[in-house]
Each structure stands twice: as C-alpha cells, then as structure tokens.
N, C-alpha and C positions, 0 to 999 in steps of 0.2 A: 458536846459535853461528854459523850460516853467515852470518847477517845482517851479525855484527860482522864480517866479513871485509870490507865494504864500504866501510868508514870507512878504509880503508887506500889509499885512490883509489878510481881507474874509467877507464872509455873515456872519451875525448873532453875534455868542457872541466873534469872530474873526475882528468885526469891531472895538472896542476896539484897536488894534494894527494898525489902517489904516497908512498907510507911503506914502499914493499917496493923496497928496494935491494940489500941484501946478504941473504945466510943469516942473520946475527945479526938481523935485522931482524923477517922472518916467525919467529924462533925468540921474539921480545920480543912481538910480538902473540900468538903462542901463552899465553906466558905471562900476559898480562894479560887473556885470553880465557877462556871460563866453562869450557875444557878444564881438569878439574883428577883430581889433582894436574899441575903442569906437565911431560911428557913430557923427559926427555934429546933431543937430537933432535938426529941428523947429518946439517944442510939442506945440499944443493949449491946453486952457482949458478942451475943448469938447473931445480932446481927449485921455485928463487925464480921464475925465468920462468914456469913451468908454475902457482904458486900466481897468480899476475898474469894468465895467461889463464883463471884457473877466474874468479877473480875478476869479470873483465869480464865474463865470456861469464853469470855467474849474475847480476851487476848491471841488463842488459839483460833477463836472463827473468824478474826480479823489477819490472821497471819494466812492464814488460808485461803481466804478472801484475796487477799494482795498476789498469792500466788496462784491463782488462776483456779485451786482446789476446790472441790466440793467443800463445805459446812462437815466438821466432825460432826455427825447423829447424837452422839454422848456429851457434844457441849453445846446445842442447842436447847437442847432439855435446858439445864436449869436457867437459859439466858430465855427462855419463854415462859417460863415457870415463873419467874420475875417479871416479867414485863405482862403478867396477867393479872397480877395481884394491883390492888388502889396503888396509883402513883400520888405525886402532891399536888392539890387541887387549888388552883389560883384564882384569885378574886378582885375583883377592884377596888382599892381603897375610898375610902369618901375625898381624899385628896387628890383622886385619879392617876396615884403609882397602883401597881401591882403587889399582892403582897400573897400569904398562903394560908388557907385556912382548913378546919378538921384536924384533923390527929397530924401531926410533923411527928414521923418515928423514923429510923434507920431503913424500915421495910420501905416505907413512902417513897423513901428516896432512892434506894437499887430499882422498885419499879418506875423510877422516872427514867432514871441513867437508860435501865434496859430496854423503855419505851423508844428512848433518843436511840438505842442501838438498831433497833429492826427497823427505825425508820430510813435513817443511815446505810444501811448493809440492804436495803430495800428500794431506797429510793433515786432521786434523779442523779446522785452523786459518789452512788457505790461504785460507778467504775472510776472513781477519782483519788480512790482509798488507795495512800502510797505506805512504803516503808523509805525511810532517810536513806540514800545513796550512802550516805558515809560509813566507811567500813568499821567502825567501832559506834557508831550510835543505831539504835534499833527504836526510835520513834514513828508511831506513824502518824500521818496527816490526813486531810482534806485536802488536795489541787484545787485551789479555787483561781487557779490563774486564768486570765481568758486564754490561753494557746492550750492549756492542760497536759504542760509539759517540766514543771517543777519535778525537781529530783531531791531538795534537800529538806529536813525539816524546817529550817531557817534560815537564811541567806546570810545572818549576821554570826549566826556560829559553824555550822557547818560547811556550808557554800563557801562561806570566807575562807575558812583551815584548805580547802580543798584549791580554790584559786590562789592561794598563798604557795601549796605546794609546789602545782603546778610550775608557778612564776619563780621558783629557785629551781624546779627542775630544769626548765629554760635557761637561765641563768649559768648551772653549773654546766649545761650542753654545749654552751653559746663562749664558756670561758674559756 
C-alpha cells in the first residue's frame, strides 16, 4: 500500500504530478487504495501536508533503496515519526468483514501507510523493491514473480511499449 502513495507525486521534478491538494483528495486515494473496506476519514489540511511530506521523504528512501544506497538519515525521521503515532485499528464486524474503529483521521492513516512502509523496506521482500525499466516511467513495484526477475511496472503498459519497439527495430533491421 505504501508504494501507491507515490503515484500521488514527489519531490522535485515529480511535484509536477502532485494529486494531494485538499482533504477530499488523500481521502479519494484512500479510497481507491488496497486499504479496504474504505475508512470514514476526518483529513485536515495539516494533514494533507504531513501525508505530502511522509510521501516525499518515503519516495526518496525507496529510490535509494532500489539503488543499493544507504536510507537518507533526514528522510527517515519523519517516515518513523509516522509510523509511531496510532495507525487505523481494525475490528471485526458482527457480520465477520472487517471494518475500522476509534478516531479515522488523516494522521491514522500516514501512520498505516508508514507502518506498511518499514514493513516493506524491512521485510522478506525488500530486496524485491524495483524501479520500471522503462526509460520514461519511474514507478516502483514489488517483484512478486517466482524467478524475481521482472523489469517492468506492468507488462500491459510498459513491457508491451518496449516489446513493440523492439519487434519494429527487428523489422526495420531485417528490411
């Protein structure tokens, strides 16, 4: 989950694409985020800001991450600073789904994201953390392939453009 918090922007030449404006905004990526069922959620301003710096400062230790780098020291801080505060506490419905209970606030929810991050960036699958091969897309993934050899974010957009190309470079070689 923490990954999709990415595609919502970034630092630098990634701020360009920001998608966290308002409260309604991080409450609409919630929603469309593998958090489910989707949380009630009372986002303040402040802590649309504070998702925007968990954001960056985890985009930066995931680039890092991928490239074999140490953890920048100054974007760890507030990606643990988040993930120590109450995340959102889940309960069993009397209908036996899941649902969430206690306060649903904006905070709740960066310290889930950021919980899911140090689990991730910790656990059995951090050396699995990729960046897309493809030279114009900059997502990153989980390799959850059994060989753990995927290169592209997704085989239907990426992987495909690239075997496309491929197959007319052939093409115009071969003509």
């Amino acid at each position: 989950m923490c990954l999709e918090l990415l595609t919502t922007g970034g630092p630098g030449p990634y701020r360009r694409y920001e998608a966290l404006h308002e409260p309604a905004d991080l409450a609409a990526w919630a929603d469309r985020s593998r958090l489910t069922p989707t949380p009630a959620l009372e986002i303040s301003a402040e802590e649309v800001a504070g998702a925007r710096r968990l954001r960056d400062a985890l985009f930066r230790v995931v680039l890092a991450h991928t490239r074999g780098e140490l953890h920048p020291p100054g974007d760890l801080e507030p990606l643990n600073e988040a993930a120590a505060r109450p995340a959102l506490a889940p309960a069993i419905a009397p209908d036996g789904t899941r649902q969430w209970t206690g306060n649903l606030s904006g905070t709740h929810l960066t310290a889930t994201v950021a919980r899911d991050a140090v689990e991730l960036l910790t656990g059995p699958f951090a050396h699995r953390i990729r960046t897309c091969a493809a030279e114009d897309c900059h997502l990153v993934y989980v390799d959850t392939s059994r060989p753990g050899r995927r290169r592209w974010c997704s085989m239907e957009h990426c992987g495909n453009r690239h075997k496309v190309r491929a197959l007319r470079a052939r093409h115009t070689e071969e003509g």
